[in-house]
Each structure stands twice: as C-alpha cells, then as structure tokens.
C-alpha positions in Angstrom: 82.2 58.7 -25.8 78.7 59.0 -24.4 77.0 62.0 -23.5 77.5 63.8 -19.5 76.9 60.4 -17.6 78.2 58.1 -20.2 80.5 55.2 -18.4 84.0 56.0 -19.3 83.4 59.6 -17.5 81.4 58.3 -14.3 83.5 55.4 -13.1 87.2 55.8 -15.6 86.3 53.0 -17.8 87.5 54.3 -21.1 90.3 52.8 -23.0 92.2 56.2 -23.2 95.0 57.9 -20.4 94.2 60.8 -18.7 95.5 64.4 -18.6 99.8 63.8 -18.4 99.9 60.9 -20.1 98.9 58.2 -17.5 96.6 55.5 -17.7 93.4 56.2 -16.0 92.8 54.3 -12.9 91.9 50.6 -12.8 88.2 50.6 -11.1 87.7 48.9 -8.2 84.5 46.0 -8.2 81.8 44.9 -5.6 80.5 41.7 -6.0 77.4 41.1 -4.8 75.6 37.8 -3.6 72.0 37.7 -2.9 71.1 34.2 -1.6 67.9 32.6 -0.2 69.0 28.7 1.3 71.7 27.6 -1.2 74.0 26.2 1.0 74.9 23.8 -1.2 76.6 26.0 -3.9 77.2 28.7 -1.4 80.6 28.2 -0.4 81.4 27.1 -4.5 80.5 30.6 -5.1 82.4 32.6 -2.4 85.3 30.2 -3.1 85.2 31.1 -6.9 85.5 34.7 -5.9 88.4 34.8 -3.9 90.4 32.8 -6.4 89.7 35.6 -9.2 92.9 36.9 -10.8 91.2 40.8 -10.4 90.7 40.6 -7.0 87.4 42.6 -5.9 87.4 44.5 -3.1 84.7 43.3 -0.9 82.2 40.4 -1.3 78.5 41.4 -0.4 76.5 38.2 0.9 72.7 39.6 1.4 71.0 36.1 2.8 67.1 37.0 2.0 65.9 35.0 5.6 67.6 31.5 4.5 66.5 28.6 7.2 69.8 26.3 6.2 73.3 26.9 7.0 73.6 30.1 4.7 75.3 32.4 6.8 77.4 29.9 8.4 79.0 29.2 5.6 79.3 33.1 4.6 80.9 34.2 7.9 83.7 31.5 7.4 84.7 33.1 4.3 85.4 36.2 5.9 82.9 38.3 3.3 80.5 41.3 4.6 77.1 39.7 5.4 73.9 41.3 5.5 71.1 39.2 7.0 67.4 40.3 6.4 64.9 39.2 9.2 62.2 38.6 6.3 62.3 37.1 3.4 62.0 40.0 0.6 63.1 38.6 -2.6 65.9 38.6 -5.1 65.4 42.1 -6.1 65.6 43.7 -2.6 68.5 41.5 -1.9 70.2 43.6 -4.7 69.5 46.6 -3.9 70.4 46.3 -0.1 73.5 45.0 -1.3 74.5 47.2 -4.2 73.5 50.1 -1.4 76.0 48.8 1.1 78.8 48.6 -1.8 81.6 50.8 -2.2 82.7 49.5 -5.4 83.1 51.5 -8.7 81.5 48.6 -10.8 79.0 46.4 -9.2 79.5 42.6 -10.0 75.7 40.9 -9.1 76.3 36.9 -8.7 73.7 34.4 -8.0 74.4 32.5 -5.2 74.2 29.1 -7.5 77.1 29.9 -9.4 80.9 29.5 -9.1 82.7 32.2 -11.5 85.9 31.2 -13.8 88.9 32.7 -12.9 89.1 35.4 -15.3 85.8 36.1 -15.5 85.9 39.5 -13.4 88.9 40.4 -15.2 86.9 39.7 -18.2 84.2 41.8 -17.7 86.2 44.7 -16.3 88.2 44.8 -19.5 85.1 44.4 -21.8 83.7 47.9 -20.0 86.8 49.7 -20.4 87.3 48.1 -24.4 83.3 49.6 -24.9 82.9 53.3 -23.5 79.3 53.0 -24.1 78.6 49.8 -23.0 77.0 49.8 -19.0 76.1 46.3 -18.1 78.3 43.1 -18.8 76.6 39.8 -19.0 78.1 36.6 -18.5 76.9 33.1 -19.7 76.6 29.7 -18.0 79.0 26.9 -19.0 77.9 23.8 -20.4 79.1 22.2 -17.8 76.8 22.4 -14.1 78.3 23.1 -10.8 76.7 20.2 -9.8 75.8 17.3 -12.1 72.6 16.2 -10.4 71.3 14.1 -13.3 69.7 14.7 -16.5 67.2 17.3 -15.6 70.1 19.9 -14.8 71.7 18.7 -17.6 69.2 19.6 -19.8 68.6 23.3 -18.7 72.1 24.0 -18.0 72.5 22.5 -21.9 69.8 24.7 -23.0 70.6 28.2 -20.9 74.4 27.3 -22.1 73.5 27.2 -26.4 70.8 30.5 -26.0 73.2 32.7 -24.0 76.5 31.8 -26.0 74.3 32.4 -29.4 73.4 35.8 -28.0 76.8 36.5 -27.5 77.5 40.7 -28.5 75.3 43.7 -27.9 71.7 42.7 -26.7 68.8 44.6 -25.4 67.9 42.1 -22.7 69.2 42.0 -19.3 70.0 39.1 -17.1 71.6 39.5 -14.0 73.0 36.0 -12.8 76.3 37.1 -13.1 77.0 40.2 -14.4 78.8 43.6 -14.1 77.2 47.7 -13.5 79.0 50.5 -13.0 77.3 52.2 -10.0 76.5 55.7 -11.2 74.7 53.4 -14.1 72.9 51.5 -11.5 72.1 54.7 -9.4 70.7 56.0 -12.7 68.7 53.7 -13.6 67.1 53.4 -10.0 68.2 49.4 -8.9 65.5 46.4 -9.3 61.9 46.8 -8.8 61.2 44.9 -5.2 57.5 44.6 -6.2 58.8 42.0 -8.9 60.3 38.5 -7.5 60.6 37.2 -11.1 61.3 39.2 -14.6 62.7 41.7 -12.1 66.1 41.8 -14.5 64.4 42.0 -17.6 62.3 44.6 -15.7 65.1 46.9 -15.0 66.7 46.7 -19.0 63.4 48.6 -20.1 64.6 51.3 -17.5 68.2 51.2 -19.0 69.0 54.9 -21.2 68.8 53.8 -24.4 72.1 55.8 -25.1 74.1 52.7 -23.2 75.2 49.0 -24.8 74.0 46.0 -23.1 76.7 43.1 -24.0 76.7 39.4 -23.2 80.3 37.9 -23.0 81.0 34.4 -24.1 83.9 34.6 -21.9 82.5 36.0 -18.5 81.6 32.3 -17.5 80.0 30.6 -14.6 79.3 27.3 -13.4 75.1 27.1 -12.6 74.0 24.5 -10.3 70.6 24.3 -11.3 67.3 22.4 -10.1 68.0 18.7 -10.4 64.3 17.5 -9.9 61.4 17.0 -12.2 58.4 18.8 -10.3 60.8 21.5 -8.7 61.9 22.9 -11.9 58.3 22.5 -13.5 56.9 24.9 -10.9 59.4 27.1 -11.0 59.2 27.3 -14.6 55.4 27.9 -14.8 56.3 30.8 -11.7 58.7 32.4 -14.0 56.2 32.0 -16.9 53.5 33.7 -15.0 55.7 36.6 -13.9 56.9 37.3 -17.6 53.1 36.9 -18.6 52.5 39.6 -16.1 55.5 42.0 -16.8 54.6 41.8 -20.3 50.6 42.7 -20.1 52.1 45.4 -17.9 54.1 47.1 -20.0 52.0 46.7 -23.2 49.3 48.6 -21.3 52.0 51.1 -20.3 51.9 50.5 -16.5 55.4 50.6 -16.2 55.8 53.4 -18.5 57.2 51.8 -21.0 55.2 52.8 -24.3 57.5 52.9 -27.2 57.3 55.0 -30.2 58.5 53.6 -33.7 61.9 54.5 -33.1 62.3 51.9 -30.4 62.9 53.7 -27.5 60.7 55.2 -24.9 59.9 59.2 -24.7 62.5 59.7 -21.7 65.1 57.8 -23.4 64.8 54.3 -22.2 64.6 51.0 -24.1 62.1 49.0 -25.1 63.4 45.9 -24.5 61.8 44.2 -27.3 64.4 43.2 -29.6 63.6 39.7 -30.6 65.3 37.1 -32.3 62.8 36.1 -34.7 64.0 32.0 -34.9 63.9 31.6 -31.8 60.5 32.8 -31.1 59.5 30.4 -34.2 61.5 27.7 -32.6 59.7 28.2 -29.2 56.2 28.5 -31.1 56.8 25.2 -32.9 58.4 23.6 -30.0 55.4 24.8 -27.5 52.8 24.0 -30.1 53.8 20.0 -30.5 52.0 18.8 -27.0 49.6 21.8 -27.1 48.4 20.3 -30.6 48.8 16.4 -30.1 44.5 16.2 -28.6 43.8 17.0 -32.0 44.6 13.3 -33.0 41.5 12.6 -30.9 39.3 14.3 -33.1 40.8 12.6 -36.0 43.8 10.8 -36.4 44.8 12.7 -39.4 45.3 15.6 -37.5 48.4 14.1 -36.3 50.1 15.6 -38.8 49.6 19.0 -37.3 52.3 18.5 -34.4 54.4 16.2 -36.4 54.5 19.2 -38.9 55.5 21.2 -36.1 57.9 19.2 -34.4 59.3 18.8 -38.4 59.6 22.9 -38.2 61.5 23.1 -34.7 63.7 20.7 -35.8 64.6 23.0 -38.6 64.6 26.4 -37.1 66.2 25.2 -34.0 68.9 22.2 -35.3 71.9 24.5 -34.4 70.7 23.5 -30.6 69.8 20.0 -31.6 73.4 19.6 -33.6 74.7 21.1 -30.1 73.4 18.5 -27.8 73.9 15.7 -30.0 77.8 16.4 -29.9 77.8 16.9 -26.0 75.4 14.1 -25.1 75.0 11.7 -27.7 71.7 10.8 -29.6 69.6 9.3 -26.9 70.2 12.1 -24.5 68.8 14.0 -27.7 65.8 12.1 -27.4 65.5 13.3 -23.9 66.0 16.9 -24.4 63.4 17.2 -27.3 60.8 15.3 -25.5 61.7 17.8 -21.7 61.9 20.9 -24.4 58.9 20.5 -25.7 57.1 19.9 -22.4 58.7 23.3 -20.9 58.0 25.6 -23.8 54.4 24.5 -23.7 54.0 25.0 -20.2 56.2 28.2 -20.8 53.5 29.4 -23.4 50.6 28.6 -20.9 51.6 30.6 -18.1 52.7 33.6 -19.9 49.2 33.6 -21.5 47.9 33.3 -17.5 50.2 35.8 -16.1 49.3 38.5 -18.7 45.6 37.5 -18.2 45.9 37.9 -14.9 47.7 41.1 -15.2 44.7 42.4 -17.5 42.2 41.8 -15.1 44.3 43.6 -12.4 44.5 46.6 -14.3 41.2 47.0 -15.0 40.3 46.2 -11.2 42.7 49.1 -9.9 40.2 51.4 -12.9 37.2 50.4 -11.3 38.5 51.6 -8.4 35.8 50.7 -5.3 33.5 48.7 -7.3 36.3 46.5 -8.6 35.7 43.5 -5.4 31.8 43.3 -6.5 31.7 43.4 -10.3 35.1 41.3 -10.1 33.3 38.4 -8.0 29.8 38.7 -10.3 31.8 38.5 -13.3 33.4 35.3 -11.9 29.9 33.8 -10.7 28.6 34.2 -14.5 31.7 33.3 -15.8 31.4 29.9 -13.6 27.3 29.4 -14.1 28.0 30.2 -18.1 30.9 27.3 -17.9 28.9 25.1 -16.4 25.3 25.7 -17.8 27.9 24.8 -21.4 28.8 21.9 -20.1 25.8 20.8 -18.9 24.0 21.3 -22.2 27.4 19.5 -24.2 26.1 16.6 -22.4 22.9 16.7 -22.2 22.6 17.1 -26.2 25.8 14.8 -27.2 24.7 12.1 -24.9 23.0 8.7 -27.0 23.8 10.4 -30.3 24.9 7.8 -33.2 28.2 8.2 -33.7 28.6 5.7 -36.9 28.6 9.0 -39.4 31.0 10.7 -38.0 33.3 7.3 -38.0 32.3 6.1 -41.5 33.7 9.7 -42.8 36.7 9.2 -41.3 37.3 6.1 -43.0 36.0 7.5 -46.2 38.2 10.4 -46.3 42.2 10.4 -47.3 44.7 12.1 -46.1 45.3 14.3 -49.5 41.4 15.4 -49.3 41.7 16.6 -45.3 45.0 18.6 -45.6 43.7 20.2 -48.9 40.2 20.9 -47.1 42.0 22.5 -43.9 44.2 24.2 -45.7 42.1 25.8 -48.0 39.6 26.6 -45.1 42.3 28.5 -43.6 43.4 30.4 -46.2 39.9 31.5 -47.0 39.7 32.3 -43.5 42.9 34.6 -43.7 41.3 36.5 -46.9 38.3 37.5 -45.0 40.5 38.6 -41.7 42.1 40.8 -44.3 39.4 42.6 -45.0 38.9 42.9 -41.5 42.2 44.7 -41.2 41.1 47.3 -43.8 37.5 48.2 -42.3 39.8 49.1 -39.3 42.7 50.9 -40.8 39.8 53.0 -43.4 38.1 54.1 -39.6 41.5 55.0 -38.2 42.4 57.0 -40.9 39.3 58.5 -41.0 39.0 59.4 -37.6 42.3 62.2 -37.8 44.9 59.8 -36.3 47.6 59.9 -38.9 49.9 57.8 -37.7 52.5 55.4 -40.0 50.9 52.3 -41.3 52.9 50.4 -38.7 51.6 52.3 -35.6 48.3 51.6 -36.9 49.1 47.9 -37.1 50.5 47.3 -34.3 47.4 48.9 -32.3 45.3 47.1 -34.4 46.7 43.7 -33.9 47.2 43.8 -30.0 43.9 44.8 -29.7 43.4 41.8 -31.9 45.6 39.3 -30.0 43.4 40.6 -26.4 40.0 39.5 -28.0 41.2 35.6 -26.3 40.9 37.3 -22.9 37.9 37.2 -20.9 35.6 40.4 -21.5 34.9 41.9 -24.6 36.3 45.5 -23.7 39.3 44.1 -22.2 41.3 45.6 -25.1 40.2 48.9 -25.3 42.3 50.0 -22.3 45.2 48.8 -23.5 44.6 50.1 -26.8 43.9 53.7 -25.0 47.9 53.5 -23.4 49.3 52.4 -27.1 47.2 55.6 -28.7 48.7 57.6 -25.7 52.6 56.6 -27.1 51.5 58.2 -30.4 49.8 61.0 -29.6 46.4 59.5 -30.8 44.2 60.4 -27.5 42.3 58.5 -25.4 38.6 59.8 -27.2 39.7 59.6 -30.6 41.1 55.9 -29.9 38.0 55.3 -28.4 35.7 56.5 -31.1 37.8 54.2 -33.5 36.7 51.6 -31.1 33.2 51.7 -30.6 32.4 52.6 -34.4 34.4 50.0 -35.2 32.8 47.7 -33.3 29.4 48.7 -33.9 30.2 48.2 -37.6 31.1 44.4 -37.3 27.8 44.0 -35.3 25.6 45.3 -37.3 26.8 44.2 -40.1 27.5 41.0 -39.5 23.7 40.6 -38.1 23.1 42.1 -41.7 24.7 39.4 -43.3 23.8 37.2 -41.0 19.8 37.3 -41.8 20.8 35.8 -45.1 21.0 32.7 -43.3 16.7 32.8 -42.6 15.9 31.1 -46.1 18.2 28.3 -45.3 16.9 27.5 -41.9 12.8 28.7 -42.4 12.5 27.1 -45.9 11.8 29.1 -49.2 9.0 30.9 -48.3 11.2 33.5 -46.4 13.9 34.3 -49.2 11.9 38.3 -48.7 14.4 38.0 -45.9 17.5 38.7 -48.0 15.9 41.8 -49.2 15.1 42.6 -45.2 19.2 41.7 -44.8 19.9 43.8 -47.6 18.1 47.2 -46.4 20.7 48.0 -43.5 24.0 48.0 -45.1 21.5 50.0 -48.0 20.6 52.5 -45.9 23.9 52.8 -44.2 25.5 53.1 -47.6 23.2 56.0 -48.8 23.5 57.7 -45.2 26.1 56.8 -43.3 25.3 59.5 -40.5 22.5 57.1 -39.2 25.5 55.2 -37.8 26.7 58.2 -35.8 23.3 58.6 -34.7 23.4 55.3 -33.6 26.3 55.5 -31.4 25.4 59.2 -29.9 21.7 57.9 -29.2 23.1 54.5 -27.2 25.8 56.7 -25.5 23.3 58.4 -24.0 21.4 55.5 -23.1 24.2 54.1 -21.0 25.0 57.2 -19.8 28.0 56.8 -21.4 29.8 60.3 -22.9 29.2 60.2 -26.3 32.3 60.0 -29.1 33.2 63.9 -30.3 34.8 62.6 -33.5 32.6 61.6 -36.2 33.5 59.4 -38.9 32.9 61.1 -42.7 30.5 59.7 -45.2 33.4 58.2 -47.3 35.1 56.3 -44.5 32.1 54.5 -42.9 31.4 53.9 -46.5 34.2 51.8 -47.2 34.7 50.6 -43.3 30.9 48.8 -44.1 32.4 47.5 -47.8 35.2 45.8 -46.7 33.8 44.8 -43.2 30.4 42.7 -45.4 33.3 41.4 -47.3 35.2 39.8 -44.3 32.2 38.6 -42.8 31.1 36.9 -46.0 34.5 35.6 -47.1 35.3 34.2 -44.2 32.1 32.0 -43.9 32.9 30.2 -46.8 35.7 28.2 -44.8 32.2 27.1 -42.5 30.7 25.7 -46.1 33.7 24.3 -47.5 34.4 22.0 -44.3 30.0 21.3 -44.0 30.3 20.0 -47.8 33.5 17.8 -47.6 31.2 16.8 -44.2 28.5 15.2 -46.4 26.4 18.3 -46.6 24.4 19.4 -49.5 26.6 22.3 -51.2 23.3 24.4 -52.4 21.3 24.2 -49.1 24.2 24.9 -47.5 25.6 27.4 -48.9 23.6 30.3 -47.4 23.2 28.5 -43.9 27.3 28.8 -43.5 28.5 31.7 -45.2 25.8 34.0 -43.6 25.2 32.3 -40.5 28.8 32.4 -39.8 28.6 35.8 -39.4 25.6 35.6 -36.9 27.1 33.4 -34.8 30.4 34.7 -34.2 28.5 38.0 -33.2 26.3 36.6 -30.9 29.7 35.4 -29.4 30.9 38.9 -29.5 28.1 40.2 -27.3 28.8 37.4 -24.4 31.7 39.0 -22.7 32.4 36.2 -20.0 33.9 33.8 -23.0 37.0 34.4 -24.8 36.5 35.5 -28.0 32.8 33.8 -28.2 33.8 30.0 -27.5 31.0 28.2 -26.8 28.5 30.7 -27.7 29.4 30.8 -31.5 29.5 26.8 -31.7 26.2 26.0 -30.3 24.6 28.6 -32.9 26.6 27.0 -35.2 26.0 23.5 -34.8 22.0 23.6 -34.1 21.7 25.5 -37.7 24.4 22.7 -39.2 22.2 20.1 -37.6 19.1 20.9 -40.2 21.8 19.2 -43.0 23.8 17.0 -41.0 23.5 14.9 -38.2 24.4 17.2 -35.2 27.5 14.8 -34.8 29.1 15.5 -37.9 27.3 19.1 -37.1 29.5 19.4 -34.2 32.7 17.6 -35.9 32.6 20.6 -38.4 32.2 23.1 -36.0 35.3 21.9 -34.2 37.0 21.9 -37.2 35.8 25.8 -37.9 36.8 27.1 -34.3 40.6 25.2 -34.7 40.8 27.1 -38.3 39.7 30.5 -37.1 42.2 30.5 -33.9 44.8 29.1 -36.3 44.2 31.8 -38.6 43.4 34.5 -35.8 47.3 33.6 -34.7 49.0 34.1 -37.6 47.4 36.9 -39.4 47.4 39.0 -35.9 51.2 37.4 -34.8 52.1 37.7 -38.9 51.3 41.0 -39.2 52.5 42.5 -36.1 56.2 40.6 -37.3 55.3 41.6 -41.4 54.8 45.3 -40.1 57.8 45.8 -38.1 59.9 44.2 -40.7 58.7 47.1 -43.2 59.2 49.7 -40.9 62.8 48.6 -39.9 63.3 48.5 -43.6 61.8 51.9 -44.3 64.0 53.3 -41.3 67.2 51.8 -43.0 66.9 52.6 -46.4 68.3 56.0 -47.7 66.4 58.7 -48.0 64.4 59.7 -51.0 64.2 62.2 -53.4 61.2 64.3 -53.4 59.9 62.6 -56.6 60.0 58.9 -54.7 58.9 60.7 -51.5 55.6 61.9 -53.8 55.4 58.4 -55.0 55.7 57.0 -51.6 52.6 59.1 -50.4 50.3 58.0 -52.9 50.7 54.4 -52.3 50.4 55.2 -48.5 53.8 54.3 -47.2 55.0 56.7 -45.1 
C-alpha cells in the first residue's frame, strides 16, 4: 500500500474488501477525447466507447477549434461536448476535459483511435490488481483503424512492436489511450499547455516517484495514423524538435527536473530517464546509415561505414525485423528498413535542433534586455563567418590538381584504410582520456566531492554541448547539474574557467612545437620557448591563479574564490599535455598513409594539432571549432602535401575526432551509469572492502 495519497486509498482501487467484509466499490471512469479535425476516426472512436463491456459514465469530447464536421459527429453520439473557440492544443484539451470530469479514474483517448472491447475493463482491473500503480497505458494494435497504404502500415507496425516490447512497469508516459485516477492527476497538476508536443512525456517527470507507471499489452486500440509521405515527415521532424527542446530543458533544470544519483528528483518525482539501452543503439545505428552514406563521396571505401551500421541495426534490432517479416512478408521488409532509417535520421536531426534551439533560448531569457541585440549580432557573425568560409573553400580549392588525391585512392586497399581509421581513432580515444582525468583531478581538487559518476555525468554533458554554437554554451547547463548535487554555481564555475584555461594554454604550449616544422631548422630554440610554460607552471602553479584573477578583472568579470592547490593544477597540466599530444598523433598517422614524409611530419601534426583545435576553441560562432581548426590545419599540411591530399586528411581527422568525441562522451555517460547502478545493487560491504573501496576511489 502506498503512503497517505497512494491509489488504492484515493479512488478504492485496491484488490482488498473494506471494513464488514464487502468488496470495496467498483470506480466509476471518464473518458476523455480531445480532438482537433479528425472526423474521419471520430465517430470509430465514440462508437468504440459505447460498445465497452465496463461501461464509463460519461464521454468527454473537447474539439480544440476543428474546421470539419467534428462536432457534428460528437453531438449525434449523445457524449458531453466541449467546444473551444481557439485552437489551444492537445494539452489544454486535457485538462479542460479532465476538469469537466466527474469520473473516479480518468480514461484520456486520442481521437484517432477506436478502443477493444475490454480494454476499459482491462485497465480498470490492472489499477485495482497494482495498489501502487497510477497510470495505465495501453498499446496500438498491429492492425490500423484505417489501412491507408503502406506508410500507416509502417508506423502502426513500428509503434505496435516498441509498445508491446515495453509491456510491464515503465518510467515513460504516453497518453493516447490510457487510464489516471483523478486525485493522481490533480497531484500531479494535469499537462503543461505551454508544450503541444512531449507534453505526455512532460507530465511523467512530474509523476511522484512513489507510483508504477505500467503499459498493458492488453489495453488495445486501433490507431488510424497519417497515410501520406510528407504529412508524416513533418510531423515527425515537429515531434523531433519538441523532444529536442523538452530535453535541453530539463537537462539545464528549467523544468525542475535535476536528478540526483538515486534517480529521482529532490521533491520526489521521476526522472524519466529510464532507457532501454538496445533500442537507443538500434536508433543510433539505424539514424546513422543515411547520415553516414556522403562519406562514400570522399572515398568509396568509406562505404563500409553505413553498411557496418546498417549490419549493427540489423542485429540489435532483428526482434522488429523478424516481426515485420512475419506480418508483411520480405519485400514490405525492404520497405520498412529503407522508411526506418529515413525517420530515425531525421528523428536524430531535429532533436539535436530542438535542444539547440532550446539552448539558445535559455541563455536569451539570462541575458535578459540585451538578449534581442547580442542574439541578432551573434547571428550576423555567425552568417558573415559561414560565408567568408565558404568563400575562401572556393576560392583556394578552385583549379587545384586533383590527380593525387585520385591516384591514392587507387593505390590504397581496403585492409590499409580500415586499419588506418581505426587506429586513428583509437589513438584519438587515448588522448580524450587523458582529457577526462585533467578534468576529474580539477574537480576533485576544487572541494566538490561528489561520486565518480556525478562527476562524469557533468563532465560529459558539458562535453556533448561543446557541438552547439558558443563556446560557453555549456557552462550554464553545467551550473543547474552542480546545483542537483550541491556543487554551487562558483565552485562549478571555477572548475570551468581553470579548466579551460588549462587546455588553452597548454595546448598553445604544445602547440609551438610545431614552429620547427613549418620555419625550417633554424628555429628548433622554439621547443625550448614551448617548453618554458608548462615549466614554469609546473614549478609554480599559482601563476595560473594569477592568471585567471588578473583576466577576471580585466573583463570585469568577478573573479573565482576557490583556488586550485599546487598538486592538482600539477597533475590537471600532466595529463591535459598528454591528451593534447596523444591525440595528434591520429593527425600524423592519416598525413603518412597520405604520402607524407613521417619525420617532417611528425612534429607539424602532433603539435600543431593542438594549435589548431584551440584557435577553434576561441571562435565561439562555430561548433566545436569547424572550419577554423581545418584551415590551420590544412595550410600547415600543405608544406608536405599538396593542399588536396592536405585537405583529404584533414577531413579524414575532423570525421575521426567527432566519431571519437561521440562515443567516448555517449560511452562514458552509458559506462558510468552502468557502474553506479551496479554499485547501488550490490550488498553492502564490510568495513575492510569499504577501506579498500576508498583507496581505489570508488565510492
């Protein structure tokens, strides 16, 4: 039994009898029916309601401003219809009706689906079986309402397999057609009408962690879904967008839904963020097969990048594949692959716009007055820079001899690219890595003793946020994640600017290293000159909180009140030279299988590497330095190659480093959850092991 509003007390949902033996009384349901100009499936719908075998006791049509025969069709049925003057979206449509409802359990129905005939029944009797369980979600059949050719088949196909698979207790919410004891809904506060997509999902994270969320294979519902190509492609990329937005949002705690490491929020809610880990891969692989199929225009071995990810969907995801093969046969198969693939790419894209989108709108409403002007400028630059980039792409690329770039192609196998990539971006993974431990030394330095997986997960989504637009994009968002652990907003902040002012200054350290290569021989005294700042930083690593106090108060900028100690800023510098000069050996291993000379080289990619990418860091108007960091790159590649092959291997670099940027910040967000669920579920130690556990740093 749940605690004072658990369900079986509100609403007489528990499977026991009450005082004198009796059963408790059966509750009595509401179904509610927002609809916006689906008279098509309307009268389906209402029809599929009244033939229920648990009878509810009102039907609830809210028509959200529909300009067909809508409410026509509802007042023939007889139901209670509420007709908005504007159109306000699903959300308000809800509400309004779950308001006007006098039911104890409030059934929500989309207006585009026709119910089976038990399925109130069903999910009445699921509530009552679970005391703790406050919403019931149904599933759609395989079958559509409306078989309006193989478009709806496919989605209907798809939305079918994924709901019946996550059939049981689930921490997502979906409210096509399902079931909400009111006192639940009244808790929770009903949909957010600001929202006119994710509003469902929205309203989960709000959900008192204390309650079940089930999804019943047996509540089902026939969906009449979009039948047309370009109507279901925009409303998926809408969709896309909206999840994109919801998701930035909550990340940078705007909704108020921070989490802690116990996977619920501080007042109880859920986090909604209980992912099922093969589907995400299957969706990653699936997405990344059109997304990756250009890079056979570089070089036609690349193919094999999206035929080895179509290979891994096709493993990870073959329960769906075996699924539709028995319902439709192998060329419909054909069919679904080629629409899946097309959807989860676009899918991918517009959740990366929406939560761009979302970014920038956050830090607008910080900026508060300013936000119009500087939000306009920054769009001017960002339009000149894209521009003035192109410009110059063409300018320099235009009458070049492309005959070396071609003859290396057809001197190169297979066996000798793969190898090449693959070792490039593992190299590139190592010196990441390191990257990971300059941060984690500052962090721990710097008094915020959190768990090792707090401090990953902050590190990687500040990470991940480096591919939006604007360098210091991520340091508000890293500010609301500190805030969920207690780490405040200036000591999170002082992470972030020393941490940051170590990868600039020392990768322009390392990146001097380069001169030689480029000015000739005569100037190897500047490896000695490269040498002296990471020297004197070592022997006095207060200069570098000099540094940061003196430019604070050159900005005008309050200056950080923690200080790092002599021992962390020691080792953040270490392993921070290491990245930078472990990763640039990826740059000199493509340049040499390139044609390059291995010796003169060697210096010109490993150190100028480093250079580059920070001269990309400093121009906040491209993502992550694209553009910026290739044009440094391939003007000091072109004093060994010819600036075609330059550029060929520059383009191979930037593939490898986003490749390797996505896995190690994706892989270790997924590798340091796993741990910490692990951690949380084995038993607890002895103090001997809990002494041993401390040294090694895992608690």
């Amino acid at each position: 039994m749940t605690s004072t509003t658990g369900v079986a007390q509100t609403v007489a949902l528990g499977a026991g009898s009450i005082p004198g033996g009796s059963e408790p009384p059966a509750p009595t349901v509401s179904v509610i029916v927002p609809n916006y100009n689906k008279a098509a499936s309307l009268a389906d719908c209402l029809r599929s309601i009244q033939e229920q075998t648990r009878r509810p006791v009102e039907i609830i049509v809210v028509d959200d401003a529909s300009t067909d025969r809508s409410r026509e069709i509802a007042a023939g049925f007889g139901c209670q219809l509420i007709a908005l003057p504007t159109n306000r979206g699903v959300s308000a449509a809800r509400n309004i009706g779950a308001a006007a409802a006098s039911g104890d359990v409030l059934f929500f129905l989309d207006s585009d689906i026709a119910l089976a005939p038990e399925a109130i029944a069903t999910a009445v009797r699921t509530l009552r079986a679970h005391p703790d369980c406050a919403v019931v979600q149904g599933i759609y059949d395989a079958q559509p309402l409306h078989d309006g050719g193989p478009v709806e088949v496919y989605k209907t196909l798809f939305e079918h397999y994924w709901r019946r698979r996550g059939a049981g207790v689930t921490d997502a919410t979906l409210f096509a057609l399902t079931a909400i004891p009111r006192p639940v809904f009244e808790e929770v506060g009903g949909f957010d009408e600001t929202l006119r997509d994710a509003e469902d999902i929205e309203f989960g994270t709000r959900l008192p962690a204390r309650y079940e969320i089930r999804m019943s294979a047996d509540v089902l519902g026939r969906h009449d879904d979009v039948d047309r190509f370009w109507p279901y492609l925009s409303e998926h990329v809408s969709r896309a967008v909206g999840y994109g937005r919801l998701l930035a949002n909550m990340l940078a705690g705007h909704r108020r839904t921070a989490t802690d490491t116990t996977g619920t929020r501080p007042d109880g809610g859920r986090t909604g963020k209980t992912v099922d880990r093969a589907a995400v891969a299957a969706m990653l692989c699936c997405a990344g097969v059109p997304l990756t199929l250009p890079l056979a225009a570089v070089a036609v071995q690349l193919i094999v990048v999206p035929l080895l990810l179509a290979a891994g969907f096709a493993v990870v995801d073959r329960g769906l594949l075996g699924f539709v093969r028995r319902r439709r046969g192998h060329l419909f198969l054909a069919y679904f692959v080629g629409m899946h693939m097309l959807m989860h790419a676009t899918q991918l894209v517009g959740m990366a716009a929406g939560a761009a989108v979302a970014t920038v709108d956050l830090r607008r409403r910080r900026r508060g007055g300013m936000a119009g002007r500087r939000r306009l400028l920054h769009r001017a630059v960002t339009v000149l820079f894209v521009a003035l980039l192109a410009v110059g792409l063409v300018t320099v690329l235009r009458g070049q001899d492309w005959r070396p770039v071609r003859e290396l192609a057809a001197s190169l196998d297979l066996s000798t690219v793969y190898l090449a990539l693959g070792a490039a971006f593992t190299i590139n993974c190592v010196g990441l890595v390191f990257g990971v431990l300059s941060w984690r030394a500052l962090f721990a330095d710097l008094g915020a003793r959190v768990d090792p997986w707090t401090a990953s997960r902050i590190f990687f989504v500040g990470f991940l946020v480096k591919f939006v637009p604007g360098r210091f994009v991520a340091l508000p968002v890293l500010l609301r994640l500190g805030k969920a652990v207690d780490v405040g907003p200036v000591r999170l902040a002082s992470v972030f600017m020393v941490s940051w002012g170590i990868v600039a200054l020392t990768g322009v350290t390392v990146g001097l290293g380069a001169g030689p290569a480029v000015a000739g021989t005569q100037t190897w005294w500047l490896l000695g000159l490269a040498a002296l700042p990471v020297l004197a930083l070592l022997i006095r690593p207060d200069l570098l909180n000099l540094g940061i106090r003196t430019a604070a108060r050159v900005l005008r900028r309050p200056a950080p009140t923690f200080a790092a100690s002599r021992s962390g800023l020691r080792r953040a510098i270490v392993t921070q030279s290491l990245s930078w000069i472990i990763s640039g050996h990826h740059l000199w291993l493509l340049a040499v299988v390139a044609g390059a000379p291995p010796g003169r080289a060697y210096l010109l990619c490993v150190a100028g590497f480093a250079l580059a990418t920070v001269a990309g860091l400093v121009v906040l108007v491209a993502p992550d330095g694209i553009g910026v960091r290739e044009g440094v790159l391939a003007l000091a590649l072109a004093t060994v190659l010819p600036l075609p092959l330059a550029g060929t291997v520059v383009l191979a670099s930037r593939i490898v480093s986003m490749l390797s940027d996505v896995v190690v910040g994706a892989g270790g967000l997924l590798l340091a959850e796993y741990l910490h669920r692990r951690r949380r579920r084995a038993p607890p130690a002895t103090p001997a092991v809990g002494r041993a556990e401390g040294r090694t740093g895992a608690r």
